[in-house]
N, C-alpha and C positions, 0 to 999 in steps of 0.2 A: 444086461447087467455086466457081462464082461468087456463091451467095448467101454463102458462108464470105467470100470477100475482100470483099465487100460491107459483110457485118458487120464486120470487123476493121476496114476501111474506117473505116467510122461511128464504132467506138467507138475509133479515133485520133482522129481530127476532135472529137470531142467531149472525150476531155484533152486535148488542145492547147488548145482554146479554151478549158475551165472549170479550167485545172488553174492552181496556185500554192502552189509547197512552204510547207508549213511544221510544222517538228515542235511537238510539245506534250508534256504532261507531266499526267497521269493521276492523282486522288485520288481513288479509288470504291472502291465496297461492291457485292460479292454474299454473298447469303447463306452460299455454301458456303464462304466465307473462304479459295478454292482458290489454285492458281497465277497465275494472271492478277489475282486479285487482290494478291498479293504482288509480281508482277511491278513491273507498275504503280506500286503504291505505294514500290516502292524506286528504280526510275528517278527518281518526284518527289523522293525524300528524295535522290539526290545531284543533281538537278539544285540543290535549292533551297542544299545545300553547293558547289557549284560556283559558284553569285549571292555566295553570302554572302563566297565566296574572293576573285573579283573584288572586290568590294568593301572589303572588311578588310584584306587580308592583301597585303601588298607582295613584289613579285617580286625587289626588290632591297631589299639594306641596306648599302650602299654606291654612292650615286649617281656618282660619279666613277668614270669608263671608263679603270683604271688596270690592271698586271697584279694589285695587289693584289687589284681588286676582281672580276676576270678566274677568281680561286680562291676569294674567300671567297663568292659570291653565290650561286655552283653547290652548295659545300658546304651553306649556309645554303636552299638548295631542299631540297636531297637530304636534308636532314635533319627538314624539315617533312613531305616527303612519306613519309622513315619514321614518324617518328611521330603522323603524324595519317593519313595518305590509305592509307598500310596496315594498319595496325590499323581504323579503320572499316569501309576494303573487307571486308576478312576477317570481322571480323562480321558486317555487314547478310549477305554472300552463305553462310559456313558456320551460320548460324542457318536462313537460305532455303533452303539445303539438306536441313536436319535437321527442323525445323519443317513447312516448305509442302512438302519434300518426301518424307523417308520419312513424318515423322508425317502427312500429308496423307492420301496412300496409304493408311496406317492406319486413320484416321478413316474415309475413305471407306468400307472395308472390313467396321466394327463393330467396330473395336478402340478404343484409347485412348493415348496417349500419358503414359507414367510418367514422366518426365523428361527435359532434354537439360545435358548437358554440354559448356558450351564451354569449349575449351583456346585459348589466346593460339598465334598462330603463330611458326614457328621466325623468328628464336632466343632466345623468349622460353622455349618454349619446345617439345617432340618430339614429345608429344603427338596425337594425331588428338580431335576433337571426336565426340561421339557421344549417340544418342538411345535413352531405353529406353524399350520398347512392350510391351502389355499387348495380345495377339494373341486374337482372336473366337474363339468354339468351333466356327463351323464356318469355313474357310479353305483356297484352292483354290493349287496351286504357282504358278499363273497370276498369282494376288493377291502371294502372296511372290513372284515377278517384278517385279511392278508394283512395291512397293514398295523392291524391290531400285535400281531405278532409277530412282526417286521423286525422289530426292536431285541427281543431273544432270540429269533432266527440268526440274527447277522453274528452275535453272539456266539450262536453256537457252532456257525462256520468257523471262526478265530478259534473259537477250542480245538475244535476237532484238527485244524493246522497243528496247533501246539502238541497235543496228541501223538498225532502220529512222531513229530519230530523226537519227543520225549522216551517214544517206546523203540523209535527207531537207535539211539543211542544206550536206550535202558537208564537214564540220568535225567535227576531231574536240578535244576539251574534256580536256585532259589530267585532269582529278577523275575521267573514266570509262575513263581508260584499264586502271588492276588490274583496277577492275570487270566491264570486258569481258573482261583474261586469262583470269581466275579464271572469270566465268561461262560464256564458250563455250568455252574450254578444259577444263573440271570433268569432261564424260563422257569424250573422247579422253585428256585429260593423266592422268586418274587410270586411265584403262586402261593406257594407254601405260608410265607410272613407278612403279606400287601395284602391289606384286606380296606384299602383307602375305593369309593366305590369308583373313583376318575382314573383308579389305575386300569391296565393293560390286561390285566388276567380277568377282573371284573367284569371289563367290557366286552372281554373275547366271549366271558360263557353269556351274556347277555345277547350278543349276537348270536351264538350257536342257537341256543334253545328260540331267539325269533326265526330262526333260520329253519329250525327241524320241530319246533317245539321243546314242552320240557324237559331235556333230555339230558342235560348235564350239571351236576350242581359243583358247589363250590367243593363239600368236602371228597367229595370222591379227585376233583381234582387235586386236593392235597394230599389225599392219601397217595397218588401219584407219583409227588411230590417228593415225600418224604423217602419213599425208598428210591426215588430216583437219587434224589443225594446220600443215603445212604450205602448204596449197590457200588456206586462208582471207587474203586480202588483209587484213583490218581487224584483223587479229593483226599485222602489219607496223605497219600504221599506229598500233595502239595501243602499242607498245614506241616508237616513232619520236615520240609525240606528249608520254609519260612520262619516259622519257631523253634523247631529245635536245633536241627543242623548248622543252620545260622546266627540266629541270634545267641543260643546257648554255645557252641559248637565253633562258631565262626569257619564254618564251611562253606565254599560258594556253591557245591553242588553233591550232589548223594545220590546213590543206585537207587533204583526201583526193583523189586520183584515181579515176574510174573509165574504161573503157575509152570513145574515142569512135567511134561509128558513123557518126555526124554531125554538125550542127549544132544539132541536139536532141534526138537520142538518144544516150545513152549505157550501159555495160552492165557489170556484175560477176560473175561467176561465181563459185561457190564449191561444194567438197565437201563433204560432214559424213556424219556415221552414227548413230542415232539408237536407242537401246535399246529394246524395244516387249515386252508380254507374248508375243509367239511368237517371238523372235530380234530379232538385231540387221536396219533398216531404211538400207539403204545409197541418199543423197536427193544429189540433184544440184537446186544452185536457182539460179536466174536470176532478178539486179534489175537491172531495166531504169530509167534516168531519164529520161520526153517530158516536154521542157517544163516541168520543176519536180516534176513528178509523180512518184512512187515506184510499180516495178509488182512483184510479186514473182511469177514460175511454177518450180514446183518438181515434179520427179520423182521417187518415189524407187521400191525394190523390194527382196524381201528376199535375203536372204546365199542361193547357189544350193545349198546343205546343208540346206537350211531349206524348210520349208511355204511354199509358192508366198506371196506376197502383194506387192502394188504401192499409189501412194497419187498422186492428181495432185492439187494444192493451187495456188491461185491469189490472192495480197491486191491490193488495188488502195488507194494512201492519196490523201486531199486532192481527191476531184469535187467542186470548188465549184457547190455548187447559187447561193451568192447571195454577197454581202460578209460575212455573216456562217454561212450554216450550210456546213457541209463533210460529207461521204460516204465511209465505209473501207466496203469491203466485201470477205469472205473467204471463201472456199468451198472445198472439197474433197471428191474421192470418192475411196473405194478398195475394196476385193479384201482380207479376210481370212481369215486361217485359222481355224480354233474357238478359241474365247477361253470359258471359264465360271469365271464368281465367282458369292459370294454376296454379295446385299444384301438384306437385312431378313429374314435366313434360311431366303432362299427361291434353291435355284440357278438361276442364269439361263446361256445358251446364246447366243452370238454367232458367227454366220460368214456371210461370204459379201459381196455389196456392202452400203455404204453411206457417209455422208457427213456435213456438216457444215457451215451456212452463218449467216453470222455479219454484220450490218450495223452501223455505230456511226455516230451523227449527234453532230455538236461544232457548240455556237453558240458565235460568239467575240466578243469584244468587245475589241478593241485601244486602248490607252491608252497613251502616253509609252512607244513600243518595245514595250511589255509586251503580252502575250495573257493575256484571262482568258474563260473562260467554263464551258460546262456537256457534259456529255457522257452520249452513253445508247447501249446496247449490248442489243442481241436479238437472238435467235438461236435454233435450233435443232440439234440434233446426235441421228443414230438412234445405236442401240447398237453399240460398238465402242470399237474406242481410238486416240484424237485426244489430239496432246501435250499436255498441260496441264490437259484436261477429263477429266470423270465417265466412267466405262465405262457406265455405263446412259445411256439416251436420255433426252433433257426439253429443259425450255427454256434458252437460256441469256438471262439478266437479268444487267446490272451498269449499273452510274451514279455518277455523279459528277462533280468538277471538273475542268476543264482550266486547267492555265495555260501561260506561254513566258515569262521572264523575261529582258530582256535582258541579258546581261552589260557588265559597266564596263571590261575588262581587256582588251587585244589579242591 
């Protein structure tokens, strides 16, 4: 017990001393062109919309603080933000969906992806968007899991990006506010209000219960659901940062709270539920902020109808080794049930422990507010299922650029 408080000890004292937030914004390549790579790359692509908003596009069109201008400046928000910041959201993340994630899935699998269909959102028009795949000859229920909720997995990797960025500044940037309804809301909200039987959540519990038997029905997964979207604090702040801050307000962006412990700690809690090839994984996570620093530990276990399994997951962002290079570092282990797919036509067999630890080093180069630099990402992962990554084990490789642009706009 005292070498534990020792260590814990230590590794306060050292973010205290080496830590200072600062979020970034990701353009990198791995090869398997997976989730994190899509994550990533779409965080940048609305960060670099969010610079270019600041910049261009004025909050008012009517400078005079009149009641006229009291009605037409909100209007004149409200109606940029329909048609530009909801129509882009809705693409980048229902293509992220369909694309990095059932077609991901797919690919992984040995299949192919035949098409995707995007349909414009209501009330453009009723439509649901949709992917058609070209399924391997050999194909395990497990894989049709995986891909079943391939689509809010990749989802919930781009949240969790925006996340951390958002608590790493404590601000939140109304251009990412749909972006985060839409993406960490996508598994819960489309369990929660799709009750169409071709949808994704349908067909997940129809698999499961062929899978184990009857063991999971629909309303317990909405009840899931419901407080999943309701638990989450930055689902408040994203409606608050969209509709009121901005369109009432004409603000581009607004603090966030989190809970204070003390004078340098401060803490978030949040619920979620997480679709996984053996059942749904019910994760309880804790971000912690020392000093600037973002900590995230997270538990989670599965639905108690379900084959045993547990996950304890741990990120750490921003160990400034020096003025320019910085330290994320992510790890996790857990307890699963038997998982078997194919890859390369050969069936493989997963159960039991295993884990997943992941380091990224970012050299930065600060210039007039702005962050530019370079970013590299290794890693390892054994066999198993970790959100976002491969079921087989290997390395993980990704790299690329970092940047942080400062914004012009209050």
């Amino acid at each position: 017990m005292k070498k534990t408080k020792l260590i814990i000890t230590i590794f306060l004292l050292l973010t205290t001393i080496l830590g200072k937030a600062q979020s970034r914004y990701n353009v990198i390549y791995e090869k398997q062109l997976g989730q994190n790579f899509a994550g990533e790359n779409i965080n940048a692509g609305f960060h670099l919309l969010d610079y270019a908003d600041s910049l261009f596009i004025p909050k008012k069109i009517i400078k005079t603080e009149n009641n006229f201008a009291k009605v037409i400046n909100p209007v004149f928000r409200f109606s940029k933000l329909f048609l530009s910041n909801y129509l882009i959201t809705d693409y980048a993340m229902t293509m992220n969906h369909e694309r990095f994630g059932h077609g991901y899935r797919m690919l992984e699998a040995g299949g192919s992806i035949d098409k995707i269909v995007y349909n414009m959102p209501p009330p453009f028009n009723n439509e649901f968007s949709y992917i058609y795949l070209d399924y391997p000859s050999d194909f395990t229920n497990q894989q049709e899991l995986l891909m079943l909720l391939g689509g809010s997995e990749t989802n919930l990797v781009s949240s969790d990006i925006m996340r951390k960025n958002i608590l790493l500044d404590e601000r939140f940037n109304y251009n990412f506010g749909l972006a985060y309804l839409y993406g960490s809301n996508d598994m819960p909200g489309y369990t929660a209000f799709v009750s169409n039987p071709f949808g994704d959540p349908i067909r997940y519990i129809q698999a499961i219960n062929y899978e184990y038997g009857p063991v999971l029905t629909r309303d317990k997964m909405r009840t899931y659901s419901f407080i999943a979207i309701l638990t989450d604090p930055l689902n408040f702040y994203a409606f608050k940062s969209v509709f009121y801050d901005y369109i009432i307000k004409g603000r581009h962006s607004s603090r966030i709270g989190m809970i204070k412990l003390s004078n340098k700690l401060k803490y978030l809690p949040r619920f979620r539920f997480e679709y996984t090839p053996y059942g749904p994984e019910l994760v309880y996570q804790n971000y912690f902020k020392l000093n600037s620093k973002l900590m995230l530990f997270s538990f989670s276990h599965s639905d108690p109808d379900l084959p045993k399994s547990w996950r304890v997951l741990a990120n750490i962002w921003n160990i400034k080794l020096s003025n320019q290079i910085s330290l994320n570092l992510s790890g996790q282990i857990w307890d699963q049930p038997n998982i078997k797919f194919y890859q390369n036509d050969k069936l493989i067999t997963s159960e039991g422990f295993g884990g997943q630890f992941i380091s990224t080093v970012n050299y930065d180069i600060s210039k007039n507010k702005n962050l530019y630099g370079f970013t590299l990402q290794l890693g390892y992962k054994s066999t198993g299922y970790a959100i976002g990554e491969k079921l087989n084990k290997g390395l993980i490789i990704r790299g690329g650029l970092t940047f942080k642009l400062g914004n012009k706009s209050p």
